[in-house]
C-alpha positions in Angstrom: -28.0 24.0 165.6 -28.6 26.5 163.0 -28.4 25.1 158.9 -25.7 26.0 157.2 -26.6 27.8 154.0 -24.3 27.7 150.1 -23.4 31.1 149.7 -21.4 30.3 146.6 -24.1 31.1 143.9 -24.2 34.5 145.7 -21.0 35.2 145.8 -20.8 34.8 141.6 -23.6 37.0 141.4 -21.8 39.7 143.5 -18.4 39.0 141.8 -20.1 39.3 138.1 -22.4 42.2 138.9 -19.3 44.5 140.4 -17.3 43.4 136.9 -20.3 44.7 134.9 -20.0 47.7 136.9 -16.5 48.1 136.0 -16.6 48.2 132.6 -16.2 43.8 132.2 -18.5 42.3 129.5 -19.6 38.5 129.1 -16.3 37.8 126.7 -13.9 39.4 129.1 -15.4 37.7 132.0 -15.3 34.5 130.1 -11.3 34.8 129.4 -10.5 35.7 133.1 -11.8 32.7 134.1 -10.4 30.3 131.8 -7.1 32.0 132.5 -7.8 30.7 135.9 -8.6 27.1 134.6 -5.7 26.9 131.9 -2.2 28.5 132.9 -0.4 30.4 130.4 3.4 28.7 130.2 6.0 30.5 131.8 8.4 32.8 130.0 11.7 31.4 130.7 14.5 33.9 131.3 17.9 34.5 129.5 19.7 31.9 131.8 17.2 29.0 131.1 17.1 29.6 127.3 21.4 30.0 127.1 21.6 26.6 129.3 18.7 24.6 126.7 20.8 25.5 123.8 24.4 24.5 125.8 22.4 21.3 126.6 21.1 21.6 122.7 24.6 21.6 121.9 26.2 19.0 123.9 23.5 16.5 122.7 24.4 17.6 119.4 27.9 16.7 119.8 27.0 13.2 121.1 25.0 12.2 118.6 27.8 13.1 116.0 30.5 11.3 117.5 28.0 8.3 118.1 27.4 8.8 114.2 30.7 8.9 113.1 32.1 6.4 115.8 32.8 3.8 113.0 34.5 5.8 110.3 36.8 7.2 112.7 37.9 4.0 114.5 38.1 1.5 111.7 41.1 2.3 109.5 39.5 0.1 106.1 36.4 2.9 106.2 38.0 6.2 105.7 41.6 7.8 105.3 43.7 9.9 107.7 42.3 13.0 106.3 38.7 12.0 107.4 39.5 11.3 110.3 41.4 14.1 111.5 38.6 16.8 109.9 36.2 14.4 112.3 38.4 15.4 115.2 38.6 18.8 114.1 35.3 19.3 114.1 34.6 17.5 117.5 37.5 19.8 119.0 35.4 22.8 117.5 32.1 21.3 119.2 34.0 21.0 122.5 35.6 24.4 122.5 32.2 26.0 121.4 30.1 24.0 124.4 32.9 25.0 127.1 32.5 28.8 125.8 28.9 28.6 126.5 29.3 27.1 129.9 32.0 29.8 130.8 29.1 32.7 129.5 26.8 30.7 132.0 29.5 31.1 134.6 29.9 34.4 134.5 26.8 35.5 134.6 26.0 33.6 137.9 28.9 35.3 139.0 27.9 38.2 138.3 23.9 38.6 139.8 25.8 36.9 142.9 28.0 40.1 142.9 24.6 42.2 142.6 22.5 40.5 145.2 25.0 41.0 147.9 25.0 44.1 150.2 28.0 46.6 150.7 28.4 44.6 153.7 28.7 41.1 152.0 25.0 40.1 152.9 22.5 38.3 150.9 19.8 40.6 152.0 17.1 37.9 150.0 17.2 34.3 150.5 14.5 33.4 147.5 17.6 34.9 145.3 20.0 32.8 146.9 18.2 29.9 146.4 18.0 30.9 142.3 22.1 31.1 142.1 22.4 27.9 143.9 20.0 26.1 141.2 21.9 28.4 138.4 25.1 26.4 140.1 23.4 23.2 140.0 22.2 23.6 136.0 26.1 24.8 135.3 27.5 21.8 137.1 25.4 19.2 135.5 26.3 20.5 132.3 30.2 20.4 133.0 29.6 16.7 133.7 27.5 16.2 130.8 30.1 17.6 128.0 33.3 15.7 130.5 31.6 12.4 129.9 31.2 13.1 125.8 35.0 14.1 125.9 35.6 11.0 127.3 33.9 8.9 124.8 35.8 11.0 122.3 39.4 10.1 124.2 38.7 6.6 124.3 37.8 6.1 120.5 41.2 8.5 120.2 43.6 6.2 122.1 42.1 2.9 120.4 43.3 5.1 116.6 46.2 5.8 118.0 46.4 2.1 119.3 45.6 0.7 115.8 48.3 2.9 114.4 51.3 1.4 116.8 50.2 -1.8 116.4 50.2 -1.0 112.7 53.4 -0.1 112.3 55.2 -2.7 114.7 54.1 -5.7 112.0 55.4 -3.3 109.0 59.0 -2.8 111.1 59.3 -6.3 111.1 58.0 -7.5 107.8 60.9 -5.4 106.6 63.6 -6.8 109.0 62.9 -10.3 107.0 63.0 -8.7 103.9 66.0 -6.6 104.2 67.2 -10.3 105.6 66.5 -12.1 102.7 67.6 -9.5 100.5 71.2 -10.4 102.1 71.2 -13.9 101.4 69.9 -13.9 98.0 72.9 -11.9 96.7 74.9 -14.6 98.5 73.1 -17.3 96.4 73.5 -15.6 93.3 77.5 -14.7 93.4 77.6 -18.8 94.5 75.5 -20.1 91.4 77.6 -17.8 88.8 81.3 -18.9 90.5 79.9 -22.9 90.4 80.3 -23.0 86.6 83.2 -21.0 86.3 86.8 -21.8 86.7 88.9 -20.8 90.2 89.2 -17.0 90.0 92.7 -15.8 91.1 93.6 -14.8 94.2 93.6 -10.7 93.7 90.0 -11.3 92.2 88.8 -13.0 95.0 89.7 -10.9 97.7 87.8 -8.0 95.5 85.0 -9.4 95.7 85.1 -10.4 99.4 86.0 -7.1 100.2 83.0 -6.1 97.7 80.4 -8.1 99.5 81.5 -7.2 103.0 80.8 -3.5 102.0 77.4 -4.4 100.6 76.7 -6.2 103.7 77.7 -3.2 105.5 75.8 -1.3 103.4 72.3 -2.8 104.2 72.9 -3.5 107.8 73.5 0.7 108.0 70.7 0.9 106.1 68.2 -1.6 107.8 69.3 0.2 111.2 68.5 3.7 109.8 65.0 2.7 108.6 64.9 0.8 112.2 65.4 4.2 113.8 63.1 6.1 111.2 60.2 3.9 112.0 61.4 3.7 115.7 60.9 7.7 116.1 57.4 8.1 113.7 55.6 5.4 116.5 57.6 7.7 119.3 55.4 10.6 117.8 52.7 8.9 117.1 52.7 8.1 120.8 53.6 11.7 121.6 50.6 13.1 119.8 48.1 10.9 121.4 49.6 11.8 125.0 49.4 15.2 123.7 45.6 15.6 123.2 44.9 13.5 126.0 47.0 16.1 128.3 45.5 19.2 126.6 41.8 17.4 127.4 43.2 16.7 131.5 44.7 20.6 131.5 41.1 21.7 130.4 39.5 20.0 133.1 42.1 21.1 135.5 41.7 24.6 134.4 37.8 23.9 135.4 39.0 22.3 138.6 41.4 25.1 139.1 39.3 28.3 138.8 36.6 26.8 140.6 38.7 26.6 143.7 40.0 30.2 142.9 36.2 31.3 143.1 35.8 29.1 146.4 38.7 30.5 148.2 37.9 34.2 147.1 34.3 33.8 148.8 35.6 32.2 152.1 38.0 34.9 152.0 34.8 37.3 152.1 33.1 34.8 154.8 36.3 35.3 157.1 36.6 39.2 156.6 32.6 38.8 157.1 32.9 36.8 160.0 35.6 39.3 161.5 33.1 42.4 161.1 30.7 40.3 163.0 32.7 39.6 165.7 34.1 43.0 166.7 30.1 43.9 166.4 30.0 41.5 169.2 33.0 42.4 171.1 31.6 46.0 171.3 28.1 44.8 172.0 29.2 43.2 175.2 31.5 45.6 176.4 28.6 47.7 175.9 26.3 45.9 177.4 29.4 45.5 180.3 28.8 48.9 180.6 25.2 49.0 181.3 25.3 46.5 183.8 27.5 47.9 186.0 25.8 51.7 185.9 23.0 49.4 186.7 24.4 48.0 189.7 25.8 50.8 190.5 22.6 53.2 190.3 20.7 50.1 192.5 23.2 50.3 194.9 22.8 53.5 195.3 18.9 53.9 194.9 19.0 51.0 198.1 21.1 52.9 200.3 19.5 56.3 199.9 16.2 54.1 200.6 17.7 52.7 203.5 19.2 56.1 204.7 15.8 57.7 203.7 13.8 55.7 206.0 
């Protein structure tokens, strides 16, 4: 069995030899090889960098609702001007976040226009494979900035809880007052008649017809503020079902176009599909074709052998 000999050390001679033939000194030499030892990092395209910052921003947005989750929930912290500029500027956030995913969107959208065909084909499937990972970053971050609106709608409907049950108490504390505003006029007229003498008859009935009218009076007025207070909780009410419908629309407007885009590409898949089966169709009536003349010449070519011999 012949020994097996290291050829390595040779083939470094050869290798550094041919680079000092071409021009390579020690220093160049040297910085090939660590390239070959230490990777340089990766430049990261226009996609990655634009889906780091929406990430970027999203995190950004959590951590200031986490920050200001106190001041806007507890009503002894701050006013009701701080706490709608808070939801101002979480609104902004949102809006700004759902922009970048959209530019995300349609960018994917449009290299998967580019890589197909005039036919419809994806002629190369390593590109493929990129848009579906493009699909997967731009999903992950729909999900992400979903679940921080829905931290934000939850601390919304617990103000907005905190206000009705606010105002309910306030209704009622001034029920018992207007109540007892009532009876102490009552208690008043009785303690000044006590000492006096018996007031005539026309007297009297004045002031019956007096205090019926006062009564009156504050019942009508009691209702009113009743109703008053009855329609600011109505819009109270209103205003939180308000945001939390315009936050469900946006989602459904997400939902919504992403069917559109769906049904738009099995559209193309059908008409894609129909191409390819009239292809067929005239393939094996083609082929149909071909093997009868077959036959047919074999036929042939047996009975001239036959008629031949």
């Amino acid at each position: 069995m012949a020994k097996i000999r290291d050829r390595t050390e040779d083939f470094k001679d050869v290798v550094r030899q041919t680079a000092l033939s071409l021009g390579y000194n020690e220093s160049k030499m040297a910085a090939i090889l660590s390239s070959f030892i230490i990777h340089k990092p990766l430049q990261r395209t226009s996609f990655t960098k634009a889906a780091l910052k929406t990430l970027e921003s999203i995190r950004t947005l959590e951590q200031f609702i986490m920050q200001h989750r106190k001041d806007y929930v507890d009503m002894h912290r701050t006013t009701e001007q701080e706490r709608d500029s808070i939801e101002h500027e979480v609104t902004i956030f949102i809006k700004a976040c759902k922009d970048q995913i959209d530019i995300l969107k349609n960018s994917i959208s449009g290299e998967e226009a580019n890589s197909r065909g005039w036919l419809g084909i994806r002629g190369d499937h390593s590109n493929a494979d990129t848009i579906a990972h493009k699909h997967g970053v731009v999903l992950i971050l729909s999900e992400r900035l979903h679940s921080v609106t829905a931290q934000f709608d939850q601390l919304r409907a617990i103000r907005f809880q905190d206000a009705i049950n606010r105002r309910i108490p306030r209704k009622k504390m001034k029920r018992v007052s207007s109540s007892n505003a009532t009876e102490i006029p009552k208690s008043i007229n009785s303690e000044l008649r006590e000492p006096d003498e018996p007031q005539p008859e026309p007297l009297r009935v004045q002031q019956q017809l007096l205090d019926d009218e006062t009564r009156a009076l504050q019942v009508e007025l009691s209702s009113l503020l009743d109703a008053v207070q009855e329609t600011e909780t109505q819009m109270v009410e209103m205003s939180a079902l308000n945001h939390l419908m315009s936050t469900h629309i946006l989602q459904q407007a997400q939902q919504i176009e992403l069917l559109y885009e769906q049904a738009v590409e099995a559209t193309s898949n059908v008409e894609l599909g129909n191409k390819e089966l009239s292809q067929a169709i005239q393939r094996n009536s083609s082929s149909r074709t071909f093997l009868l003349l077959f036959l047919f010449v074999l036929t042939f070519s047996i009975i001239f052998l036959d008629w031949y011999s």
